[in-house]
C-alpha distance (Angstrom), angle and dihedral (degrees) to the residues before:
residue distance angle dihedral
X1 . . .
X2 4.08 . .
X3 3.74 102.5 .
X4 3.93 111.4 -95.3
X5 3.82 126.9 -82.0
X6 3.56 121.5 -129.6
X7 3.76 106.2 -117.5
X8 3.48 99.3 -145.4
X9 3.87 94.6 54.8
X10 3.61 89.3 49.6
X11 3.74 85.5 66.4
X12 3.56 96.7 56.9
X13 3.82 105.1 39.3
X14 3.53 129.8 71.0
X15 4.33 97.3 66.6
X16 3.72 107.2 -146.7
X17 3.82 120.3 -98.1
X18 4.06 111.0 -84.2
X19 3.59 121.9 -92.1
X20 3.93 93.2 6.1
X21 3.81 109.8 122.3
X22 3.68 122.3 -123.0
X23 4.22 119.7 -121.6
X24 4.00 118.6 -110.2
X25 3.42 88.6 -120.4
X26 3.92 139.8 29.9
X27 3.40 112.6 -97.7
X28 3.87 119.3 -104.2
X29 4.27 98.2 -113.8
X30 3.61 126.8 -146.5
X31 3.82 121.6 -170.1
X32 4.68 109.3 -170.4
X33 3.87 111.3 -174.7
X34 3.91 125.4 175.9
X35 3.63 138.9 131.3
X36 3.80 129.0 -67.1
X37 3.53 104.9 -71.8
X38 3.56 97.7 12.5
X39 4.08 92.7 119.1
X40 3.36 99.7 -103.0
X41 3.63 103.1 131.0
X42 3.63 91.0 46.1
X43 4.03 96.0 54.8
X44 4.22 85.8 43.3
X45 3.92 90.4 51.9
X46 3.92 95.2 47.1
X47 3.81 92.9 41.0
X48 3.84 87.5 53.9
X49 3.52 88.9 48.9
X50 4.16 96.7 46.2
X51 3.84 86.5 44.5
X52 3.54 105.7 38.8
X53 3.48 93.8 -124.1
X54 4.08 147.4 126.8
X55 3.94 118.0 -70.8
X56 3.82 94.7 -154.1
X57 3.96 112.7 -174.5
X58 3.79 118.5 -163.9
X59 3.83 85.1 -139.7
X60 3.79 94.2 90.7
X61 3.72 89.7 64.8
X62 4.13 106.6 71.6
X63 3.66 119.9 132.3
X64 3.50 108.6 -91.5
X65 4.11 105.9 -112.5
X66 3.34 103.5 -164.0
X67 3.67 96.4 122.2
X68 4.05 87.7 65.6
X69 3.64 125.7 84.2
X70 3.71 108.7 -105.0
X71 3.74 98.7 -107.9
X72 3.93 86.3 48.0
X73 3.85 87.5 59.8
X74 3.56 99.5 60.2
X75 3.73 95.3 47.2
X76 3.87 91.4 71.9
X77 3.49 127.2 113.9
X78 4.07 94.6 -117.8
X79 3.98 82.9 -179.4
X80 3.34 92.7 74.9
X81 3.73 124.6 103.0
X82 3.78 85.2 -141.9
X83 4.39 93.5 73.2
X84 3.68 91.4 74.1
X85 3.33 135.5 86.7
X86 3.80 106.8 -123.8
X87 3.65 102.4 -178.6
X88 3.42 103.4 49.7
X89 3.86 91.5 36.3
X90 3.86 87.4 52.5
X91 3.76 98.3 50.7
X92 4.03 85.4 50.1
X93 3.22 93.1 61.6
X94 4.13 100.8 43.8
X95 3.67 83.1 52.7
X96 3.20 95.6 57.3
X97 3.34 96.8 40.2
X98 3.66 87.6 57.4
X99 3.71 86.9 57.9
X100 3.51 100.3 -98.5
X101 4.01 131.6 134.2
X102 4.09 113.8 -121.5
X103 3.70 137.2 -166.8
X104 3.61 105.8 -111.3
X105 3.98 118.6 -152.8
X106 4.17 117.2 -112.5
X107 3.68 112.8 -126.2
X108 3.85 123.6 -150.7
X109 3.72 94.5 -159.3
X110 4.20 85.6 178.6
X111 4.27 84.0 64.4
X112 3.47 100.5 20.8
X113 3.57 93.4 -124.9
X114 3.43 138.9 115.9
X115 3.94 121.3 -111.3
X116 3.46 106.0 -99.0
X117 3.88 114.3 -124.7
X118 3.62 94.8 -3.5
X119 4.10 121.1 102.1
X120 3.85 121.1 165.5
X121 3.82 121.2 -125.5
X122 3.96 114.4 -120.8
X123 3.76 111.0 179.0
X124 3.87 116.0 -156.0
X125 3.95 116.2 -97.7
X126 4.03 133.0 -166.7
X127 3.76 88.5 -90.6
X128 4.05 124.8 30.4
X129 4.29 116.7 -173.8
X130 3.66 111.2 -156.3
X131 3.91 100.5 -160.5
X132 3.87 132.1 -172.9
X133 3.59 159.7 98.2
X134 4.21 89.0 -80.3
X135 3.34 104.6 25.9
X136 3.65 94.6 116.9
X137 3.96 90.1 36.8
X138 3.81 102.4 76.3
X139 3.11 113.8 74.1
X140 3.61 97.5 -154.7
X141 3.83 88.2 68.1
X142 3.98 96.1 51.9
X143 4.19 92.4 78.8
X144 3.79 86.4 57.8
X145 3.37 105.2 60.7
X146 3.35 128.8 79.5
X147 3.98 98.9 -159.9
X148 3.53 123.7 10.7
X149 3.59 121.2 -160.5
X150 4.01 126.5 -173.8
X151 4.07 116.0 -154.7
X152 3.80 107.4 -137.2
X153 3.60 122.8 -157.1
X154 3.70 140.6 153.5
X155 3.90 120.5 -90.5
X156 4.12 94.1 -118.3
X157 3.85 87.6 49.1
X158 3.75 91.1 57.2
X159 3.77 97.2 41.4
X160 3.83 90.1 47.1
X161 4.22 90.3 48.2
X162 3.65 86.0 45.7
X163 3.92 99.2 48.4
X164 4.35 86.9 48.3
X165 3.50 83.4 50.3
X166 3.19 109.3 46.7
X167 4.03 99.4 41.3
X168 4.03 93.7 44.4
X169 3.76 92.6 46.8
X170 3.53 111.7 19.6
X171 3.48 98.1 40.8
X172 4.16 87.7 -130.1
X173 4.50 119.5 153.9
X174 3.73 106.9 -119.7
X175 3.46 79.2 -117.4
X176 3.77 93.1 69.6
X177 3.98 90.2 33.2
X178 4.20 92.0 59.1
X179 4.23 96.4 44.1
X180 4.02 91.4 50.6
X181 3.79 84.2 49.8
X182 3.17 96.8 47.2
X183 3.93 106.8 37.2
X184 4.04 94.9 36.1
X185 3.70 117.1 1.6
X186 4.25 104.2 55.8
X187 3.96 90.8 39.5
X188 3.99 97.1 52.4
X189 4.16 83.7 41.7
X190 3.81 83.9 55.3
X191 3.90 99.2 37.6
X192 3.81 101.7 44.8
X193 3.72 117.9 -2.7
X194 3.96 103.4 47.0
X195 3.92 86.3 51.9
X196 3.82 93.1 47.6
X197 4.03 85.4 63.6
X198 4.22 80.8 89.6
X199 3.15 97.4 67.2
X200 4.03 96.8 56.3
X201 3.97 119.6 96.8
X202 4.16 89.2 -156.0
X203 4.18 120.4 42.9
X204 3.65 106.6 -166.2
X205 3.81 121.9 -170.0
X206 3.57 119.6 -119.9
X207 3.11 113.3 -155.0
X208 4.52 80.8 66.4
X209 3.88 122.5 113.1
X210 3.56 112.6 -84.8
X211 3.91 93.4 -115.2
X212 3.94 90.3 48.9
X213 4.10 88.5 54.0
X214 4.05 87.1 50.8
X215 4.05 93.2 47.0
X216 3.64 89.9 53.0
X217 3.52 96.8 48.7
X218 3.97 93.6 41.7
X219 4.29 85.7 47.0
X220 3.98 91.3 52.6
X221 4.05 93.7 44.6
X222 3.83 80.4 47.0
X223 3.97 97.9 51.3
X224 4.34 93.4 43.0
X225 3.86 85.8 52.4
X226 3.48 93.4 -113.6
X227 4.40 101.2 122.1
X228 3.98 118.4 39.1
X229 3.95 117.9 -104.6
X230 4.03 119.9 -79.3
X231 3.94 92.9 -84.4
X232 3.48 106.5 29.8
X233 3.86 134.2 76.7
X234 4.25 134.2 -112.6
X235 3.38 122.8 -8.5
X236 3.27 129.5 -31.4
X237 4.18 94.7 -153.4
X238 3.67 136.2 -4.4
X239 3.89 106.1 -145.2
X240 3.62 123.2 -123.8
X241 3.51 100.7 -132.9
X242 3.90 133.8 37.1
């Protein structure tokens, strides 16, 4: 694993981006792990979208692998918490959490590499959704959020969400599809991200309607304080503690 990151630097680094003004108020942070093909992406999208907020996927934040040959690059084990940068992912995050806009790394998932000299600006919103298969596995993240939620779902659910996926927009065989699984995908879900499902506050079941996920979430932000009561507008508190 990438040797630990002292928490309390994390929350210093990382100055904001020039010229981009900070919020009034830190923004209320959500961190949504499961396994591939749990839903989690989905939920994060449509709770961004309900909340007006930032869909922030921990895919952006691979180790760059441009100093391996090509071939080399596709041999790694991208299900393994070790391919991303944790440091520089966490002090994203505090940043923003602190309300203040970041310069998030391009990814050329085609090369594995990141785009060199080229970062994208996301400024901080009311609402920021830190999604992804280890979101609830580093423990460096856990202080920032201020509700973590884990996405279970059943093993052949996730294998069949990830086949559709994979061969509709990825253009993958099956055949291709079932050894990843099998070799990569299901271990790492066993290893790290099943495990990582006790460090959430809210378990929601996966195999749920889309709209049912999003009530749930919207009903527990609404019970710790942390969204404003159907009829009324903001927040009605900002806690003191994560």
């Amino acid at each position: 694993m990438s040797e630990p990151v002292n928490e309390n630097s994390i929350l210093r680094d990382a100055p904001p981006v020039a010229d981009e003004p900070q919020l009034p108020f830190p923004p209320i942070v959500l961190g949504i792990a499961g396994c591939s093909g749990s839903g989690k992406t989905t939920l994060a999208a449509e709770l961004a979208r309900e909340l007006d907020g930032t869909h922030f996927p921990l895919d952006h934040y691979y180790r760059d692998l441009a100093h391996l040959p090509l071939a080399e690059r596709f041999q790694q084990n991208f299900d393994d918490p070790e391919l991303l940068e944790l440091p520089l992912l966490a002090a994203h995050i505090a940043a923003l959490a602190r309300g203040e806009a970041i310069g998030r790394p391009l990814y050329d998932f085609t090369t594995h590499t990141r785009v060199p000299g080229r970062t994208e600006n996301i400024a901080p919103r009311a609402f920021l959704i830190v999604e992804g298969l280890f979101a609830l596995f580093y423990f460096q993240l856990l202080p920032l959020y201020h509700l973590r939620i884990y996405i279970d779902a059943p093993d052949e659910l996730c294998f069949e969400r990830r086949m559709k996926r994979d061969i509709e927009q990825r253009g993958r065989t099956p055949e291709s599809v079932r050894r990843q699984y099998e070799a990569t995908v299901r271990p790492a879900s066993i290893k790290y991200v099943r495990p990582s499902a006790l460090h959430a506050n809210l378990s929601i079941d996966g195999t749920g309607a889309l709209d049912w996920k999003v009530e749930r979430v919207l009903n527990e932000l609404q019970a710790r304080s942390l969204l404003a009561a159907p009829g009324k507008s903001g927040l009605l508190r900002l806690p003191q503690q994560r």
